[in-house]
C-alpha positions as CSV (number, residue, x, y, z in Angstrom):
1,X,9.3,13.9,18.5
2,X,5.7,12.7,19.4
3,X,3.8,11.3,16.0
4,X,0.4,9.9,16.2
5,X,-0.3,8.1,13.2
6,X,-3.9,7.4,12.1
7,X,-4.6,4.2,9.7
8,X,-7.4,2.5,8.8
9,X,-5.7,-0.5,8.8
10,X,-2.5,-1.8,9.9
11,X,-0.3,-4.5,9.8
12,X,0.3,-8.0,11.2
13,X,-3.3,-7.0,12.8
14,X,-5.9,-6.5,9.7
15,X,-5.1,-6.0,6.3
16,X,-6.3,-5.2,3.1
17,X,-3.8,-3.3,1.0
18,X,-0.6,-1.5,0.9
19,X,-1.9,1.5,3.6
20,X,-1.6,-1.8,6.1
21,X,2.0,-2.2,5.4
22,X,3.1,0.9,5.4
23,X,1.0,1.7,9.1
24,X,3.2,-2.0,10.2
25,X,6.7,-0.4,9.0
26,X,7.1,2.8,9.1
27,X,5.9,3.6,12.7
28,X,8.6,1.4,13.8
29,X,11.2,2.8,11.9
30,X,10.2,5.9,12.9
31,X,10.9,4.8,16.8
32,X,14.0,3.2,15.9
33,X,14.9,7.0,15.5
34,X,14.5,7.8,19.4
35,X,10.7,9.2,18.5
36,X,7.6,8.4,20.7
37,X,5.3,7.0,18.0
38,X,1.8,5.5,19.0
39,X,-0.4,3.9,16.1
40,X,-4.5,4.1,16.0
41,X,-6.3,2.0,14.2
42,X,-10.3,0.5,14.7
43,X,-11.1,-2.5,16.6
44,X,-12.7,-4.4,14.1
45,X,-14.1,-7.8,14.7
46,X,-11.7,-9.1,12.0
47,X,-8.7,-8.4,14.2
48,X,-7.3,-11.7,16.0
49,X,-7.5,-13.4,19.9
50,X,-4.0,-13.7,19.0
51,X,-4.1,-9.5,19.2
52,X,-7.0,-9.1,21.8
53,X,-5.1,-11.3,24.1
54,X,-2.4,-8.7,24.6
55,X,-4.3,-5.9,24.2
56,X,-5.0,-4.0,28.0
57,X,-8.0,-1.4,28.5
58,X,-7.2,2.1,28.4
59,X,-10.6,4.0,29.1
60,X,-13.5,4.9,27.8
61,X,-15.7,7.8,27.2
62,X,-17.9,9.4,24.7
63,X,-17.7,12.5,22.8
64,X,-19.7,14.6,20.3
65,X,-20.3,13.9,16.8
66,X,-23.3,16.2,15.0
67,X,-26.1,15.2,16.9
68,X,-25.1,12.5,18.4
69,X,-22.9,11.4,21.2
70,X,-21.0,8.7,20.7
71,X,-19.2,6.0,23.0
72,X,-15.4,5.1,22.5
73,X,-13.4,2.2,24.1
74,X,-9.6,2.6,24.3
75,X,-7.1,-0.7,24.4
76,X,-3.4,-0.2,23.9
77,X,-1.2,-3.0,22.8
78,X,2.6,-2.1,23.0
79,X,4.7,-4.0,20.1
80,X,8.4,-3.3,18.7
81,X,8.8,0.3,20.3
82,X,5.5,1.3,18.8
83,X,2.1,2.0,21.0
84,X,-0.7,0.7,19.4
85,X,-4.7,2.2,20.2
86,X,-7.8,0.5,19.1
87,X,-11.1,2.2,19.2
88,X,-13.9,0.0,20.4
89,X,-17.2,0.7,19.2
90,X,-19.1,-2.1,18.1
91,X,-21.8,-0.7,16.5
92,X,-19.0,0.5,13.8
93,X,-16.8,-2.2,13.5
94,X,-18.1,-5.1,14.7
95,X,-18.5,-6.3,11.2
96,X,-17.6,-8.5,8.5
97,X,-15.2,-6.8,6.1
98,X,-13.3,-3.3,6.8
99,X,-14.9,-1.3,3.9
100,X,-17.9,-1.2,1.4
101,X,-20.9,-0.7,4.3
102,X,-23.5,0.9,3.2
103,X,-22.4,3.8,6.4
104,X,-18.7,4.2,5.6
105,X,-19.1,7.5,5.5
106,X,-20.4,8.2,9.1
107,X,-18.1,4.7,10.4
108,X,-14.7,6.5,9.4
109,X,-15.9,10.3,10.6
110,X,-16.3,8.8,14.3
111,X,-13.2,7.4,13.9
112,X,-11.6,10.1,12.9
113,X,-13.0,11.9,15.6
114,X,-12.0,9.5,17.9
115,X,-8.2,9.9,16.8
116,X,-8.8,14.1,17.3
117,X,-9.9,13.1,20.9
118,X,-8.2,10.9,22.0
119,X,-5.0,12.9,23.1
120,X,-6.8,14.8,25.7
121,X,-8.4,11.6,27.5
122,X,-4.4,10.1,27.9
123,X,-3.1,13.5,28.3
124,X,-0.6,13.1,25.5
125,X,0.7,16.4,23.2
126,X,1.4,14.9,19.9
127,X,3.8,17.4,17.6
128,X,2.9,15.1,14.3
129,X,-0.8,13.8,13.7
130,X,-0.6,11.8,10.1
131,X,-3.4,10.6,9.0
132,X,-3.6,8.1,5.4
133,X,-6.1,8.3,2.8
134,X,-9.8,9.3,2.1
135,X,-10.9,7.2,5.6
136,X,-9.2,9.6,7.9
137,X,-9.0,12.7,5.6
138,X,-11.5,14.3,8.3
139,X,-8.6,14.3,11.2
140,X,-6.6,17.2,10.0
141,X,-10.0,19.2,9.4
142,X,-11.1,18.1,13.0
143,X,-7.4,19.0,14.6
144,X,-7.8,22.6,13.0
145,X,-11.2,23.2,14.6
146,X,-10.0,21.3,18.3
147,X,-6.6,23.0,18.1
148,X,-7.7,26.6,20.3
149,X,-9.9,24.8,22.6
150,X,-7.7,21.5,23.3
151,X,-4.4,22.0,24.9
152,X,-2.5,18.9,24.0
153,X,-3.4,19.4,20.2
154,X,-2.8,23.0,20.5
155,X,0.9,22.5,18.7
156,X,0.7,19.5,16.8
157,X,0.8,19.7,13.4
158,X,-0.4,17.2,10.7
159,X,0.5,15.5,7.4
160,X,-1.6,13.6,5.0
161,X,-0.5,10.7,2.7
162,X,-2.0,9.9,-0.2
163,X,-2.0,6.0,-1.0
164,X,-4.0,6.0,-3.8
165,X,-6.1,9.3,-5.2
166,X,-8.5,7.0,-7.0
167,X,-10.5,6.4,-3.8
168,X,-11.3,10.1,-2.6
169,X,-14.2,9.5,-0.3
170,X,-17.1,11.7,-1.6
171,X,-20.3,11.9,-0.3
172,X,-24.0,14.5,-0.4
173,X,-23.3,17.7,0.6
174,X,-26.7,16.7,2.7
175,X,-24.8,14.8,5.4
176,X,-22.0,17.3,6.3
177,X,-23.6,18.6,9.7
178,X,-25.5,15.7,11.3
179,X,-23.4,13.0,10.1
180,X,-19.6,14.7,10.0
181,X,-20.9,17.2,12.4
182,X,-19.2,20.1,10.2
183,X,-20.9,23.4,10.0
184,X,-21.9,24.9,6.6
185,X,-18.5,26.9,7.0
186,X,-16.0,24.2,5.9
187,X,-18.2,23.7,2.4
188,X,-16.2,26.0,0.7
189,X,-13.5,26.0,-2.6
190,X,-10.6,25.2,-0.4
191,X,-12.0,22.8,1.8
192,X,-15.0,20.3,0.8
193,X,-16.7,21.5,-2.1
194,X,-16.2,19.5,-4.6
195,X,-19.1,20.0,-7.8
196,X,-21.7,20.1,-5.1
197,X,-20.7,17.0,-2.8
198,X,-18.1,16.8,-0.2
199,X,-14.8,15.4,-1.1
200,X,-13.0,14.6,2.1
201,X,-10.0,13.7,0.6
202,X,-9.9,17.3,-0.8
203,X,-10.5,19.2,2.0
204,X,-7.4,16.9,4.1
205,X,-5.2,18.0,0.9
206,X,-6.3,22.1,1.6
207,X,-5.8,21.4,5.8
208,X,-3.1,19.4,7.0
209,X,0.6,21.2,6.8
210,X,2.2,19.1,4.8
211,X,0.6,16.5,1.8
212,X,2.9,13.6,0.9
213,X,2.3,10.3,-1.9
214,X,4.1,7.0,-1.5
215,X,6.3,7.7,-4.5
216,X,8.2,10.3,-6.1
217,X,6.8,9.5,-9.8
218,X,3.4,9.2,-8.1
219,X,3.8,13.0,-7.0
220,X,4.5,14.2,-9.9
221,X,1.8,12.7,-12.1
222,X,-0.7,13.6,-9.7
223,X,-0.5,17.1,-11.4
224,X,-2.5,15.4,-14.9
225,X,-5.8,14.4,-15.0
226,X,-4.9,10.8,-16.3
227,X,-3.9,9.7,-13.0
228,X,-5.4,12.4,-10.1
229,X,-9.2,11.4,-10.7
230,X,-10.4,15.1,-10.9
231,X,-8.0,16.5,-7.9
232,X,-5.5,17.4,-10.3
233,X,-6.0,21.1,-9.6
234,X,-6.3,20.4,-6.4
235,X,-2.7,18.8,-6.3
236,X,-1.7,21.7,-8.1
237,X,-2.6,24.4,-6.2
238,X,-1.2,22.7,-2.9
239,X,1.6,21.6,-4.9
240,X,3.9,23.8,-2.8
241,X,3.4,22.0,0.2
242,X,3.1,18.0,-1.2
243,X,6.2,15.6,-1.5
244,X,6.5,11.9,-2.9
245,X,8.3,9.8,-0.6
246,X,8.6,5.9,-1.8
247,X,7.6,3.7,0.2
248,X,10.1,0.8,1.9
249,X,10.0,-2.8,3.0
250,X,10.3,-4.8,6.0
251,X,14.1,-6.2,4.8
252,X,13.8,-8.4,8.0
253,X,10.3,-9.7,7.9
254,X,11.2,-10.1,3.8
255,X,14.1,-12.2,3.9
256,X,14.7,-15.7,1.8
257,X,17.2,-16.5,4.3
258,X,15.3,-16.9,7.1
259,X,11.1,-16.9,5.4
260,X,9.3,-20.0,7.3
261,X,6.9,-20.5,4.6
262,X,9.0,-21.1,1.4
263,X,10.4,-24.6,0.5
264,X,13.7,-23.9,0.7
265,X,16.1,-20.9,2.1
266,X,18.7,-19.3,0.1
267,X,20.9,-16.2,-0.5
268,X,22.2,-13.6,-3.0
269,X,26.3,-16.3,-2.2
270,X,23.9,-19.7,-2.6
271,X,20.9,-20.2,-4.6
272,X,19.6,-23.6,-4.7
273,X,17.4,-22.7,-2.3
274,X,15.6,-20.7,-5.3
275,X,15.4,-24.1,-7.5
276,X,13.7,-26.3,-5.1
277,X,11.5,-23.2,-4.1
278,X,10.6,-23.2,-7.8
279,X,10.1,-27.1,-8.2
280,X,7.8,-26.9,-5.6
281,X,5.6,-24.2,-6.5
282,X,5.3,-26.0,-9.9
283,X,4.4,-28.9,-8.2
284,X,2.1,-27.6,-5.9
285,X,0.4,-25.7,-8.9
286,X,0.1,-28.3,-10.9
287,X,2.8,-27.1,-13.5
288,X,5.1,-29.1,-15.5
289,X,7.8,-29.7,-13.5
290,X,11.3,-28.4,-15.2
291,X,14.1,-26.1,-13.9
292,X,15.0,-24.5,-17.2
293,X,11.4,-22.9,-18.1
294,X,11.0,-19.1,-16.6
295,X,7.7,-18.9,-14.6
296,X,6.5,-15.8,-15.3
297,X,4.1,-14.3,-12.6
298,X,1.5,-11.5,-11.5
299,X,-0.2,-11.2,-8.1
300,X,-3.1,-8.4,-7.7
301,X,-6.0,-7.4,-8.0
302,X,-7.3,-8.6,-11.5
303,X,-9.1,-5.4,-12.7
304,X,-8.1,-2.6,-15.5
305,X,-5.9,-0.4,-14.2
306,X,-3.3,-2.9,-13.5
307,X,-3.0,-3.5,-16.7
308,X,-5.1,-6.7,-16.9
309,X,-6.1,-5.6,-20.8
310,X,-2.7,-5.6,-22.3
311,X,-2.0,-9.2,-20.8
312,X,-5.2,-10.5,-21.9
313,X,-4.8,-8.9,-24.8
314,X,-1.2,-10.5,-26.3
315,X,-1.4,-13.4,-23.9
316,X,-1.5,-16.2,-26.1
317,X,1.7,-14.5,-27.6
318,X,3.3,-14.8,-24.1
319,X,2.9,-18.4,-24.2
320,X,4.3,-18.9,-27.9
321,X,7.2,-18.9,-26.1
322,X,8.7,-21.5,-23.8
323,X,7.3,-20.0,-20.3
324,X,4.6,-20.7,-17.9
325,X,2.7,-18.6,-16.2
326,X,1.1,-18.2,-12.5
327,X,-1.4,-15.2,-12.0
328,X,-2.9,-14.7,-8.2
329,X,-5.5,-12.8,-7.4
330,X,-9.0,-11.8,-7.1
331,X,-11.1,-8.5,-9.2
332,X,-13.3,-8.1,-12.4
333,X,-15.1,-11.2,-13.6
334,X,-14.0,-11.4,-17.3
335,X,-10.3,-11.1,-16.2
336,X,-11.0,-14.1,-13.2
337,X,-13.0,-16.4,-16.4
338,X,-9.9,-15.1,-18.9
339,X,-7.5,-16.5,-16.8
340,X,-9.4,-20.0,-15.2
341,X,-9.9,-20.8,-19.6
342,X,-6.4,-20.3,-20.1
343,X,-5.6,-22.6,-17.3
344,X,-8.0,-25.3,-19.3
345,X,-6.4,-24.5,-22.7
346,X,-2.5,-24.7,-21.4
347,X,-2.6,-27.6,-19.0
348,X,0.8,-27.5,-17.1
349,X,1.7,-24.2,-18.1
350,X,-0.8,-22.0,-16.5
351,X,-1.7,-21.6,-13.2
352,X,-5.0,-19.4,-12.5
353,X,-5.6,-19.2,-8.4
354,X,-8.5,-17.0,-8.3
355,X,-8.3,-16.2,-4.5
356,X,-6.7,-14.2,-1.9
357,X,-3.8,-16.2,-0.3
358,X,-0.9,-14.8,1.7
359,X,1.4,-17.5,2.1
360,X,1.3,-18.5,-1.6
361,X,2.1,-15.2,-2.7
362,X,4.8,-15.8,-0.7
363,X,5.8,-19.3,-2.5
364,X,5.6,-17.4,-5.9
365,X,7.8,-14.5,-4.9
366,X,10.4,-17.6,-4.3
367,X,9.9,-19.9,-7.2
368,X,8.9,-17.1,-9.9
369,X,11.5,-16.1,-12.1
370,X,9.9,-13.2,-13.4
371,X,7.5,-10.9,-12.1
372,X,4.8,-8.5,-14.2
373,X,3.6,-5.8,-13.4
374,X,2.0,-3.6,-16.6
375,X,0.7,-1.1,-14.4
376,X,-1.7,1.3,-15.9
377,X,-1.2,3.8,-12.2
378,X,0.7,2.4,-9.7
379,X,1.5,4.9,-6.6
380,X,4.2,3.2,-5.4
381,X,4.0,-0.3,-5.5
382,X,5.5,-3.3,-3.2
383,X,5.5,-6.5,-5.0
384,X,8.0,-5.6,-7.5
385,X,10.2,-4.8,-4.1
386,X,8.8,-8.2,-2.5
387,X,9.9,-9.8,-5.7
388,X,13.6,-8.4,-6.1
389,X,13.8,-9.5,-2.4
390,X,12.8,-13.0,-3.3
391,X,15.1,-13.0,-6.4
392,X,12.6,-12.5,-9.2
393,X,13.2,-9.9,-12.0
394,X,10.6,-7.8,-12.5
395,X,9.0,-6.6,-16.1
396,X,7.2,-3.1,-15.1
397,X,5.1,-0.1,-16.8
398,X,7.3,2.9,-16.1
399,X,4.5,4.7,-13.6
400,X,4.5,5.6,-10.2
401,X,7.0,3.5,-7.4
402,X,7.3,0.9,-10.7
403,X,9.2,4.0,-12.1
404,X,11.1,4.7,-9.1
405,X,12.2,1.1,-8.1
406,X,13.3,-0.4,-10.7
407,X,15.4,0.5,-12.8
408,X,15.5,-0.1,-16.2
409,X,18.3,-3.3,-17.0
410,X,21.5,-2.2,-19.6
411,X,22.9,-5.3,-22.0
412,X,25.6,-3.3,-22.0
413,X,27.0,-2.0,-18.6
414,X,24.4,-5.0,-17.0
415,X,23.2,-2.0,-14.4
416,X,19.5,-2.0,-13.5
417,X,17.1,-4.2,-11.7
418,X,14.4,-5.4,-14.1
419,X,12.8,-4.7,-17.3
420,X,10.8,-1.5,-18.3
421,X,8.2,-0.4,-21.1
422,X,6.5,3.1,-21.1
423,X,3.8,3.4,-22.9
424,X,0.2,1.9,-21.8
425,X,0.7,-0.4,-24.9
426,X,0.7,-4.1,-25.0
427,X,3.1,-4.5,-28.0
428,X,5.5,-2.4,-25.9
429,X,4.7,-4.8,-22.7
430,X,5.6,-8.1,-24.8
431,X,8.3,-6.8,-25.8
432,X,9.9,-6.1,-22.0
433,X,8.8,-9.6,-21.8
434,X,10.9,-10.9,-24.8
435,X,14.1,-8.9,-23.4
436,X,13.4,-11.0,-20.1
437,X,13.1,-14.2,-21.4
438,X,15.9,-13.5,-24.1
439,X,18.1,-13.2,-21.8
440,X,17.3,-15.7,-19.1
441,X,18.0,-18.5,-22.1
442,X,20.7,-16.4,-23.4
443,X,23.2,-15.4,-20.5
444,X,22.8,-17.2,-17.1
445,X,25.3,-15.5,-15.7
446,X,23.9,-11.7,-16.1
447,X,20.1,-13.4,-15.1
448,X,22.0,-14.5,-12.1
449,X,23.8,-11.1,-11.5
450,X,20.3,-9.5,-12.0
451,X,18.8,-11.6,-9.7
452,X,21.4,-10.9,-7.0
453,X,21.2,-6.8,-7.3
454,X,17.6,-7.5,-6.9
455,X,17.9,-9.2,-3.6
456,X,20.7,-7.5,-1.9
457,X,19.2,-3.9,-3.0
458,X,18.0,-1.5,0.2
459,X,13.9,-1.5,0.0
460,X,14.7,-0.7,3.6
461,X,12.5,1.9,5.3
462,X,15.7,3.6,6.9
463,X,16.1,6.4,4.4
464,X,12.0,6.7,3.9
465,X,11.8,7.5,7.4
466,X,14.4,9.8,7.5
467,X,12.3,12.0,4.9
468,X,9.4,11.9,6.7
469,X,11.0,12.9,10.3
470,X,12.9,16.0,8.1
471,X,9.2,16.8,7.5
472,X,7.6,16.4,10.7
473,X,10.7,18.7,11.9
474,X,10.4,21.2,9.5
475,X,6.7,22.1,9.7
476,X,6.7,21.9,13.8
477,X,9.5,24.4,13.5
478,X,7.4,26.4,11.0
C-alpha cells in the first residue's frame, strides 16, 4: 500500500512528545511490511545541520489558502525505508519552539494544506493519508473537498489518531474562511461546530474513515466525560468507526545491551550491568551511594493530570521508608518548588532535576529500580515500556496504555509486570508503592524475575502495525 502519514513532529528530527515517537517508529515498521510509506513533517528552524545536510530539494510552488496564496518548499530526506518531506516556509516555522505562537491556528492549516497538496506536485496516489492530533485534524477535511478535483487523492482514504483529546485545537468561528479558507458549509453539527467555535479536532473525528487512539483502555474511556474534554459524544457517535491500538517501542533503539549512553551494558542472563548503572546515577545525582536502597523514579511533565497531587500529597510517607527518590521533569511551578524543597529537606535521598534532559532520562531508566507513574489520564504511555526495557518495575494508575501494559504482579503465580492501583487516590498509590518495596527487600529472586519479564517482554511495534495495515486495508477495500 501507499500511506502518507502527516505529523507535526517526528522523531530523531524534532521532538516534543509521544506523537514524535510514534511518527519515528511506526512508519518504518509499516515499510518493513513491503508498503511505500513517505513521512511529512514542517521544516522548522529547530530541526538539525545534521538533518538539512542530507535533506535534497524536491520543488516548490504555492497554492491557495483563503485569501492568500501561499509558498511551499519541498526537501525529501530518505531514512530506514521511509521517505521523509519537509515543508519549507519560513514565515511559519522559522521559529523558536514548535507550538504556543500566538498564529498556531493559521501555521498548522497551511501545513495541513500543504500535506493535501502535495501529492499532485510529485504525482504520487497515496491509498492511506493519516494524519495525528488537533495540528493536522484539517487534512482529512481538506482530502474530502480535493478528492473530485485531484486525481492522485481521488482514492485515498484517511485515518486519524488521537494522541491525546485534551489538546483539541479550537478556535472563533470568525477565522474559518480567510484563515482555514473553509466555506460557511463545513460549520455544521457533524463537522466544526463546536458551542459556537470551531473544533478541528472534531470535525477530523466526523471526516476521516477510520478514528483510532494509542491505546485500547484509552478508546474506551474516551466515551466518559472524565477523560474526552467535552468530545465524549462526539466519540460516541463515531464510536462505530474508532479503534485503540497501543502504541510500541523501538526494541532496537531501546536496548541495555547495546544503549551508548548508560554506564554499563547488561541483559535479562547478566545484570551487573544494572548495579553499576545505578551507582552511577546515584553518584552523578548526588545520592547516597548504596546498592541495597530501591530508587524510586518519575520522569514527566510535573503538572496535575499525571498525578503530581497524590505524590505530593503522601510523599513524606514515601520516604518513611528506606528509598530514594529521583523525579525529572519540567511543568506547574508549585510541583517544580515541591520537589527542589524536598531535595533541601532529604539531602542524599532526593534528587529534583527540574529540566528537560534526554540522555539522563535515559541513565534513570537504567539505574532506577522502580518507576511511578500515578496517572490521572494517560493515552497510552511509553516510559513505563522504556522502563520495563531498562529493567525497572513499574508502579502505575490503572488508565489508558498504563492499563494495557502492565499488568498487574501476582504473589502467588509471580505473573505480571509491575504494580497497579485504580482509583485516582493517593492512599491507594502508597500502597502499590509498599507492595513494590515489600517485596524488593523481601524476595530478590521474584524482584529479579520481575525485572527480567519486564525487559524481555515485546513493546515491539510488529503487532501495532499489523493492526493499522488490517485498517488501511479494510477501509481502501470499503
Amino acid at each position: 500500500m501507499k500511506i502518507f502519514f502527516v505529523a507535526s513532529e517526528v522523531a530523531p528530527f524534532i521532538k516534543t512528545g509521544g506523537l514524535a515517537d510514534v511518527a519515528a517508529s511506526l512508519p518504518p515498521a509499516l515499510a518493513a511490511m513491503d508498503n511505500d510509506v513517505r513521512v511529512i513533517l514542517p521544516l522548522y528552524a529547530g530541526i538539525g545541520d545534521q538533518w538539512r545536510s542530507q535533506m535534497t530539494f524536491v520543488k516548490y510552488f504555492y497554492f491557495r489558502l483563503g485569501w492568500r496564496s501561499s509558498y511551499c518548499g519541498l526537501f525529501q530526506l530518505d531514512r530506514g525505508g521511509v521517505t521523509y518531506y519537509f515543508v519549507d516556509n519560513e514565515t511559519y516555522f522559522k521559529r523558536n519552539g514548535l507550538y504556543g505562537h500566538y498564529d498556531d491556528g493559521e501555521r498548522f492549516a497551511y501545513f495541513s494544506k500543504a500535506c493535501v497538496e502535495v501529492p499532485a506536485q510529485i504525482d504520487w496516489a497515496p491509498d492511506i493519508i493519516h494524519a495525528n492530533d488537533w495540528e493536522t485534524a484539517l487534512v482529512p477535511i481538506y482530502l474530502n473537498d480535493s478528492k473530485k478535483v485531484v486525481p492522485q487523492l481521488a482514492n485515498a482514504k484517511s485515518v486519524y489518531t488521537i494522541h491525546n483529546i485534551e489538546y483539541q485545537g479550537r478556535f472563533g468561528r470568525s477565522i474559518m474562511e480567510d484563515v482555514f479558507g473553509l466555506d460557511s458549509s463545513h460549520f455544521n453539527e457533524k463537522l466544526l461546530s463546536y458551542y459556537g467555535d470551531v473544533n478541528l479536532m472534531k470535525g477530523a473525528i466526523y471526516a476521516s474513515d477510520y478514528v483510532t487512539t494509542v491505546s485500547p483502555t484509552y478508546a474506551n474511556e474516551l466515551q466518559y466525560s472524565f477523560y474526552a474534554h467535552g468530545l465524549e459524544g462526539v466519540v460516541t457517535d463515531n464510536y462505530y468507526k474508532m479503534t485503540g491500538i497501543l502504541n510500541g517501542l523501538d526494541m532496537v533503539a531501546n536496548d541495555p545491551a547495546t544503549d551508548t549512553i548508560i554506564t554499563a551494558n547488561y541483559t535479562p542472563d547478566d545484570l551487573a550491568g544494572k548495579a553499576e548503572c545505578k551507582a552511577a546515577l546515584q553518584k552523578e545525582l548526588g545520592l547516597n551511594v548504596d546498592p541495597d536502597v530501591p530508587i524510586i523514579a518519575c520522569i514527566s511533565r510535573l503538572v496535575g493530570h499525571k498525578g503530581y497531587d497524590l505524590i505530593t500529597n503522601v510523599f513524606h510517607r514515601i520516604m518513611e521508608q528506606n528509598v530514594q527518590f529521583v523525579v525529572l521533569g519540567t511543568g506547574e511551578w508549585g510541583f517544580e518548588e515541591f520537589f527542589r524543597n524536598a531535595a533541601k529537606q532529604y539531602p542524599g535521598r532526593v534528587s529534583a532535576n527540574i529540566k528537560y534532559a534526554a540522555a539522563l532520562s535515559t541513565k534513570i531508566y537504567a539505574g532506577a529500580d522502580i518507576m511511578l507513574m500515578p496517572s490521572v489520564a494517560e493515552p497510552c504511555g511509553l516510559t513505563q515500556m522504556f522502563a520495563m526495557r531498562f529493567g525497572t518495575v513499574p508502579v502505575v494508575r490503572l488508565t489508558g496504555g498504563l492499563k494495557d501494559s502492565v499488568p498487574s504482579y501476582n504473589p502467588e503465580t509471580g505473573e505480571g509486570l509491575g504494580f497497579t492501583f485504580g482509583n485516582i487516590n493517593a492512599d491507594d498509590m502508597l500502597n502499590a508503592i509498599n507492595r513494590a518495596v515489600d517485596l524488593y527487600f523481601s524476595d530478590k529472586d521474584a524482584w529479579t524475575a520481575l525485572m527480567k519479564r519486564g525487559m524481555t517482554t515485546d513493546f515491539s511495534w510488529d503487532k501495532s502495525a499489523k493492526e493499522y495495515l488490517s485498517i488501511y486495508e479494510k477501509i481502501s477495500a470499503e
